[in-house]
TIFIKE-11347 format. One record per residue (C-alpha): residue number from 1; residue in three letters; x negated, y, z. Coordinates in pm, 1 decimal. Each point is the difference from the previous one (the first is absolute). Layout:
<kolkols>
    k    r      east     north        up
  NUM  ala         X         Y         Z
...
</kolkols>
This chain:
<kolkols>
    k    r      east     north        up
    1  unk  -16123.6    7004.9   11031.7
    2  unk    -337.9      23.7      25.4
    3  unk    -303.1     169.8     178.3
    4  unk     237.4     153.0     219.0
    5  unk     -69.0     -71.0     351.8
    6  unk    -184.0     298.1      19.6
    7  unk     350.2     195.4      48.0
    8  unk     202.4     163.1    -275.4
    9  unk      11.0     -94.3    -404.8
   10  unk     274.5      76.9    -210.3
   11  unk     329.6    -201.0      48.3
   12  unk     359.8     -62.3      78.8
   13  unk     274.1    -107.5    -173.9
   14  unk     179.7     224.0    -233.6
   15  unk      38.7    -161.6    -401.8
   16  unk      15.7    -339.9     -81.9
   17  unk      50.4       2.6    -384.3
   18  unk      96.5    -250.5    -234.6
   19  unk      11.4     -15.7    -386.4
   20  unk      68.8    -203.2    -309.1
   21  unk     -89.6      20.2    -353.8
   22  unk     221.9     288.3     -83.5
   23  unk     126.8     115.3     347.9
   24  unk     -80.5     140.9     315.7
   25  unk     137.8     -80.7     303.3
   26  unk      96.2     253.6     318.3
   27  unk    -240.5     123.1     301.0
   28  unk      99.7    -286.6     287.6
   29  unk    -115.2     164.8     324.5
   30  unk    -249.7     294.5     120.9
   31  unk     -91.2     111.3     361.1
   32  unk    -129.2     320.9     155.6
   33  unk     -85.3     129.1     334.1
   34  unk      -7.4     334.2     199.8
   35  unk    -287.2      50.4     265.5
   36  unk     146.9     230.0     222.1
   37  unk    -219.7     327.4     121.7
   38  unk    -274.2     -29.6    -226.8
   39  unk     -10.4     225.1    -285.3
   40  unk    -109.0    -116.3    -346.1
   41  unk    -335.9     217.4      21.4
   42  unk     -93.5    -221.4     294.5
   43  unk      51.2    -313.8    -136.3
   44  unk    -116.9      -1.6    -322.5
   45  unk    -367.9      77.6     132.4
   46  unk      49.8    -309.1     184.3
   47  unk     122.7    -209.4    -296.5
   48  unk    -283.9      97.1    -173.7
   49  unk    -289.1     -62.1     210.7
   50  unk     149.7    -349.7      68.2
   51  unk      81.4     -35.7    -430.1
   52  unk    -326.2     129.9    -113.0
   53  unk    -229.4    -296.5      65.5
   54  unk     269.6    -215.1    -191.1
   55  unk    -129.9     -80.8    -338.8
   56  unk     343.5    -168.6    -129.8
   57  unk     229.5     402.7     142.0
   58  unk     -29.0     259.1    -276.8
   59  unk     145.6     330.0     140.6
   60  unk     278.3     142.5    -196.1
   61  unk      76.6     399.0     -16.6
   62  unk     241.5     122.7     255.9
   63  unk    -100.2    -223.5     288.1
   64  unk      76.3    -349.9    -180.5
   65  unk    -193.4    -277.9     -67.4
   66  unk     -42.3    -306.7    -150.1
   67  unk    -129.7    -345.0      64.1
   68  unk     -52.9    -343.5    -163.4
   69  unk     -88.7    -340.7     149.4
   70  unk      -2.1    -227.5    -292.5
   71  unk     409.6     -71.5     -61.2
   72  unk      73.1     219.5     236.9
   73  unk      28.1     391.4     -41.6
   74  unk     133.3     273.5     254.8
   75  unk      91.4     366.4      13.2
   76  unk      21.7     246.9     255.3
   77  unk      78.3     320.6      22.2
   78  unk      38.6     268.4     285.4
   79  unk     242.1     293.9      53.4
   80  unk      15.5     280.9     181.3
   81  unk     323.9       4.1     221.5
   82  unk     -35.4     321.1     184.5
   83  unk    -200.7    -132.7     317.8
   84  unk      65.2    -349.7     -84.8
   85  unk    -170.9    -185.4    -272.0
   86  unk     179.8    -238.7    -270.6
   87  unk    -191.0    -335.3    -101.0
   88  unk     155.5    -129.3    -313.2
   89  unk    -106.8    -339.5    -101.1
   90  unk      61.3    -231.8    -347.7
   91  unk    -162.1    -332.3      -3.0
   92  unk      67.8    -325.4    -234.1
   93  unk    -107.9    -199.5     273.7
   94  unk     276.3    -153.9     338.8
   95  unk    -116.2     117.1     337.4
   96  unk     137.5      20.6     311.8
   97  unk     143.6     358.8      70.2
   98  unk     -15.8      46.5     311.4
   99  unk    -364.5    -165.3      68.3
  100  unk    -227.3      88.4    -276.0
  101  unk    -368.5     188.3     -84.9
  102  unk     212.0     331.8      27.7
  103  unk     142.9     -72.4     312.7
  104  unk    -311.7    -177.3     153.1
  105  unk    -174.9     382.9     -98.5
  106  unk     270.2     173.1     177.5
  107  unk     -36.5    -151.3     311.9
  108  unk    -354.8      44.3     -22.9
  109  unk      23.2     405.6     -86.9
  110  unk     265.6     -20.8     309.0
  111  unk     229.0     136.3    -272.0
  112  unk     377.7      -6.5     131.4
  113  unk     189.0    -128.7    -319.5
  114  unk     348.9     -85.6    -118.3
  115  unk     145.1    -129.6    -354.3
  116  unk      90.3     275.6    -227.5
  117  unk     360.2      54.0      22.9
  118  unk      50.4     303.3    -244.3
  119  unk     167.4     -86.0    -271.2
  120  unk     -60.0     329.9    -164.6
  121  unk    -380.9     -55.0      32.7
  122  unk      51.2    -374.4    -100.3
  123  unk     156.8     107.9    -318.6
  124  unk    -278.9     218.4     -46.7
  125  unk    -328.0    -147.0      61.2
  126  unk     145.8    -342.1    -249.4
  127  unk      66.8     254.4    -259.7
  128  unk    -377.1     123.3      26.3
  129  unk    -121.9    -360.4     -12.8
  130  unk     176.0    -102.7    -281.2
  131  unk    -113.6     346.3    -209.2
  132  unk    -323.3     -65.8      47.6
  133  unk     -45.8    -353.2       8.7
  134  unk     163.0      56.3    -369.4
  135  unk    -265.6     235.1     -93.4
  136  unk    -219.3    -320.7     -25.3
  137  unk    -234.0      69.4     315.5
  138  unk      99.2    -333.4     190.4
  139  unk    -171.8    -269.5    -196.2
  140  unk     153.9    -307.1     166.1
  141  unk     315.3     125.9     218.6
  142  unk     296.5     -55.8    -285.2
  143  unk     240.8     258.7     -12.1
  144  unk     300.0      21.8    -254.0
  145  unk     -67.9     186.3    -321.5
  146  unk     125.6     298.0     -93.1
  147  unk     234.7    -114.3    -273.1
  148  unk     163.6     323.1     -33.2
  149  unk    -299.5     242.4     -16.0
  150  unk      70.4      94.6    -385.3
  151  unk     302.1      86.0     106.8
  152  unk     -68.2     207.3     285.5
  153  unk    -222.6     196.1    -211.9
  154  unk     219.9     131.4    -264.9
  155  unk     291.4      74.4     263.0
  156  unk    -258.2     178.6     183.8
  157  unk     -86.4     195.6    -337.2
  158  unk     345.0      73.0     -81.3
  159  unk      55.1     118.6     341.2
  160  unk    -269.5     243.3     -42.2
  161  unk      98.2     134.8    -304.6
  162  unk     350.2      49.3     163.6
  163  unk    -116.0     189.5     290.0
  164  unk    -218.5     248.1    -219.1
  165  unk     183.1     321.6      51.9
  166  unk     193.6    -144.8     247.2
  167  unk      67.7     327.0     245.5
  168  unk     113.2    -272.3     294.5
  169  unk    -390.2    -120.1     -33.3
  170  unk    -208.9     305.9      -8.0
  171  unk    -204.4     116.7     218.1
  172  unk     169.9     145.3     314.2
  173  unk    -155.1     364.3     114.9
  174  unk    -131.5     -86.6     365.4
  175  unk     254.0     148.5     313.0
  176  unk     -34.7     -43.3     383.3
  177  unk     110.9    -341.2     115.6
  178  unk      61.8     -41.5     407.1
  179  unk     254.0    -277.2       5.4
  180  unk     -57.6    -326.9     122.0
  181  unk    -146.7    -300.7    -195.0
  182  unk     246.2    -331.6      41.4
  183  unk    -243.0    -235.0    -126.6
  184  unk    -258.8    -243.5     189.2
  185  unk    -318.5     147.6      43.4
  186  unk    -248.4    -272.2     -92.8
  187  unk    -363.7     161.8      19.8
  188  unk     -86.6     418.4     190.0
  189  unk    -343.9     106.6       3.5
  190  unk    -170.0     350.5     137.5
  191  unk    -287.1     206.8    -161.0
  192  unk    -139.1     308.5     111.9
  193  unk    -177.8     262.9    -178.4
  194  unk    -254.4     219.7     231.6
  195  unk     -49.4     259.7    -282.2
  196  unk     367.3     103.1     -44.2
  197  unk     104.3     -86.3     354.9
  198  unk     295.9    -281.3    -172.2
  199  unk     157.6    -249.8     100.0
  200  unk     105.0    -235.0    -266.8
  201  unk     244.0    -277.9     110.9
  202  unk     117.9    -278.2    -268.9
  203  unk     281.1    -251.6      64.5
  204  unk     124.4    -238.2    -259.2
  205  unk     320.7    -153.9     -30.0
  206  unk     187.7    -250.8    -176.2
  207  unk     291.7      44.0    -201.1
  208  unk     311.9    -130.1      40.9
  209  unk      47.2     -97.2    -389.1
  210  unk    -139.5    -211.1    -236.9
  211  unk    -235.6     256.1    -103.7
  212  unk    -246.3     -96.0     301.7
  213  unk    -115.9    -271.8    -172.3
  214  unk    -200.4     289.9    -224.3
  215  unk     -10.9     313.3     193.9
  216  unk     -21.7      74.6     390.4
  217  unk     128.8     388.1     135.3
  218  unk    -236.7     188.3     185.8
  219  unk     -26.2     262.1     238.0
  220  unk    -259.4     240.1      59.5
  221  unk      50.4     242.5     313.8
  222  unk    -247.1     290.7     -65.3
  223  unk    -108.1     190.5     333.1
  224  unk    -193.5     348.0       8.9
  225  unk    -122.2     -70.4     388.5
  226  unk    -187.6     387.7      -6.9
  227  unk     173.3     338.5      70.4
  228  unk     -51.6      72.3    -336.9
  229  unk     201.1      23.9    -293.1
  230  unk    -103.2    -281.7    -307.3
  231  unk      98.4      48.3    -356.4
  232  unk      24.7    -390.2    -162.0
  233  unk    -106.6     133.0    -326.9
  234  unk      81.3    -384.8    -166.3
  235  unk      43.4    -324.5      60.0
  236  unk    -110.2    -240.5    -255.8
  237  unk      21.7    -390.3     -39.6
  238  unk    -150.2    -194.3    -324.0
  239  unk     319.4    -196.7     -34.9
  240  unk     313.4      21.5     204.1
  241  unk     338.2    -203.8    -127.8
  242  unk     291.6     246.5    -111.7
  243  unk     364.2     -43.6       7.9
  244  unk     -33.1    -121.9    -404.0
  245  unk    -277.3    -265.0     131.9
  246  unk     244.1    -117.2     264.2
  247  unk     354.9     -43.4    -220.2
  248  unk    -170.2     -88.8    -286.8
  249  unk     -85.2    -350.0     233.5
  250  unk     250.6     -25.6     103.0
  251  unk     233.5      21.9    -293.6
  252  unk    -202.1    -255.9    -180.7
  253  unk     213.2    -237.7     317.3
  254  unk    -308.0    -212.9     113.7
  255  unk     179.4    -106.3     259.8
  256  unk     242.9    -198.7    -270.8
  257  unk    -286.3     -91.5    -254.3
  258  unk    -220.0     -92.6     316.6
  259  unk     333.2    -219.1     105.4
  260  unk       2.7    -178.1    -350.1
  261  unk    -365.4     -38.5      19.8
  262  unk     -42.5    -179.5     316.7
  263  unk     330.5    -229.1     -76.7
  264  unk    -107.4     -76.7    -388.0
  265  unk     333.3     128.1     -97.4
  266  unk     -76.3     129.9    -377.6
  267  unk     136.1     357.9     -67.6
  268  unk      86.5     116.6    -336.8
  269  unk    -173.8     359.0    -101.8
  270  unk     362.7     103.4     -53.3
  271  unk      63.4      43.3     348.1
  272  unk    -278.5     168.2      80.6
  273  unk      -2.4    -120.0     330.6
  274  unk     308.3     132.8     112.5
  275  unk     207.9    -270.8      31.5
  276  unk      -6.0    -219.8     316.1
  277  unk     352.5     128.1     116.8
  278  unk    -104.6    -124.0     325.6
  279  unk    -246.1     250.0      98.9
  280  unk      95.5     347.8      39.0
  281  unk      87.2     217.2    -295.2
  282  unk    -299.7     135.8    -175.6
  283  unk     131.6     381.7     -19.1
  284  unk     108.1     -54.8     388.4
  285  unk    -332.8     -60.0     124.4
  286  unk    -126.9     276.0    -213.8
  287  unk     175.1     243.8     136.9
  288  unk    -125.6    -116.4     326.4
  289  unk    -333.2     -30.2    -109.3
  290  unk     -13.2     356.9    -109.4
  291  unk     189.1     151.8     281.8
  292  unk    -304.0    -137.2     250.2
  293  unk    -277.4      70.0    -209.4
  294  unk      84.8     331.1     -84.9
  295  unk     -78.1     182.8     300.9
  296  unk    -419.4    -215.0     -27.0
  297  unk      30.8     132.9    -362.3
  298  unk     -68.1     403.4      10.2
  299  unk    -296.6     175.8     -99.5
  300  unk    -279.6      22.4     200.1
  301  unk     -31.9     369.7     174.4
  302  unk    -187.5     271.7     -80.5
  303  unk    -117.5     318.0     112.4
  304  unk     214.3    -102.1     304.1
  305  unk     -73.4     239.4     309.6
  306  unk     -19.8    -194.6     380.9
  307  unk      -1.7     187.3     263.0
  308  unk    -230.7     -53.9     302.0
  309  unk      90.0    -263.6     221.6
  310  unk     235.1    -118.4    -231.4
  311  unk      90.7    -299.1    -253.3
  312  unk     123.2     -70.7    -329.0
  313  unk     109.6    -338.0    -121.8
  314  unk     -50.8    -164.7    -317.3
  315  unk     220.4    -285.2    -163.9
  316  unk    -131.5    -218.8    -305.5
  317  unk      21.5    -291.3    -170.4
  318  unk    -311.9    -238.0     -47.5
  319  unk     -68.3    -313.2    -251.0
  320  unk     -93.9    -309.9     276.9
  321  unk    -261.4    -142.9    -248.9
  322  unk    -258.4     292.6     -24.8
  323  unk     138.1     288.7     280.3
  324  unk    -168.3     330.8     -54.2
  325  unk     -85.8     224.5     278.2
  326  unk     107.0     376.0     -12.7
  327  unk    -228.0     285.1     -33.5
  328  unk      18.4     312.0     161.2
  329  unk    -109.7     323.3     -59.1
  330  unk      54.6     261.2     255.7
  331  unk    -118.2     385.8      37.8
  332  unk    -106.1      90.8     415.0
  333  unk     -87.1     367.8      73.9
  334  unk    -149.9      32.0    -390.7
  335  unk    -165.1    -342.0      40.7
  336  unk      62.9    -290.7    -254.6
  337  unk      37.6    -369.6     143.0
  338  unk      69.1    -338.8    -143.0
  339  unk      60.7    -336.7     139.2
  340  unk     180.1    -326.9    -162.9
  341  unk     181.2    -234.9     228.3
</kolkols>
């Protein structure tokens, strides 16, 4: 690599790919790290005051970026993981994994680090990088087509047109919901509103099916911190996922076309993808699919009365590509205020 003495450029070894004529070959190798006690919102203003002089690093949305020195390119991207932060890394050029730019910036930042040992997070972050490497945005970096795109699509149309009128995918009215969450928290954040005299805590998690490759869950803990009452008049968000959103994904089985894809294995349309007898049964992991999303998937409250000093929780379900923030509306003492987070 070059012009990187200064301290951190992208790197790491994730992808080697290979290809022919008329075939692709499989992902050989990634790597990641966790730096331990440093939360993503600290280290990202770092990366970037160290990235921005670089003329070859083009920052990415959602705290990638991307990098080429002549035959060699490199991605990075970094993750929230609660009060750690995750450093995926794809590269189609060898280094030494232990002793590399990344590292050598670590020591430097006095960054306490490890290698990434959640395979749940693994799973995920390769997922992201091959979804959007495919959208075309990595000149350079190879990753495998998507050879079954066409036929994602029209399972994802039929699936739509199945779940029309579908009472199991409506929208659920929203209801009180104080039982724990037994997922991994990955990100929590804290805004205050002076006005209203609220509290507004968010906390994301992952989920433990395949359908947190497209959605997280979140949680927002409403407090009223005065001694008097609040009416939440509405809560609004531009685009949240819904239960349909969710199954519809995952009944398409992208796990099994995704399988296919990355081995070259060619899949007739006839199966629509739910063959595979290997993986687990498609109706199976719907059913589990639905029975976790459900409770992110009810309507958003309204008209919703807190009482001082107290809290009210809200569950939903957000797309991890473009996540919108939820707007509130809420009525103090005859007063109207409004605040997005």
């Amino acid at each position: 690599m070059k012009n990187l003495s200064k301290g951190l450029c992208v790197l790491s070894l994730l992808a080697l790919f290979s290809a022919s004529a008329n075939a692709a070959g499989m992902i050989k190798d990634y790597h990641a790290y966790r730096i331990k006690n440093q939360n993503i919102r600290m280290v990202v203003p770092v990366v970037d005051n160290i990235l921005g002089n670089e003329a070859e690093v083009k920052k990415l949305t959602g705290n990638a970026y991307y990098a080429s020195y002549g035959d060699e390119h490199y991605y990075m991207k970094f993750y929230p993981a609660l009060h750690d932060t995750d450093v995926y890394i794809v590269t189609d050029s060898a280094y030494d994994k232990d002793n590399n730019e990344v590292t050598d910036f670590f020591k430097s930042q006095n960054y306490k680090y490890e290698t990434l040992e959640d395979k749940e997070a693994y799973k995920e972050y390769k997922f992201d990088f091959i979804d959007y490497a495919r959208s075309g945005a990595l000149e350079g970096l190879f990753t495998l087509p998507d050879g079954l795109k066409p036929l994602k699509k029209g399972m994802s149309k039929i699936n739509d047109k199945l779940s029309k009128g579908n009472e199991k995918t409506s929208a659920i009215p929203y209801s009180v919901d104080n039982d724990p969450i037994d997922l991994t928290c990955i990100d929590s954040q804290v805004f205050y509103n002076e006005d209203a005299d609220v509290t507004v805590t968010i906390n994301e998690y992952r989920l433990k099916n395949k359908e947190n490759k497209y959605v997280h869950a979140f949680e927002y803990i409403v407090k009223n911190n005065s001694n008097s009452d609040i009416k939440v008049e509405k809560v609004y968000s531009e685009r949240l996922a819904a239960l349909k959103d969710v199954t519809t994904s995952t009944f398409v089985d992208m796990d099994k076309l995704d399988l296919a894809d990355n081995l070259g294995v060619p899949l007739a349309i006839a199966t629509g993808g739910l063959s595979l007898g290997f993986t687990v049964a498609n109706n199976v992991r719907l059913a589990m699919v639905v029975k976790e999303a459900t409770r992110f998937s009810h309507s958003l409250p309204e008209n919703y009365d807190l009482k001082a000093n107290s809290s009210m929780r809200i569950l939903c379900l957000k797309f991890k590509e473009d996540p919108k923030p939820l707007q509130f509306t809420v009525n103090k003492l005859g007063r109207t205020y409004s605040f997005t987070y």
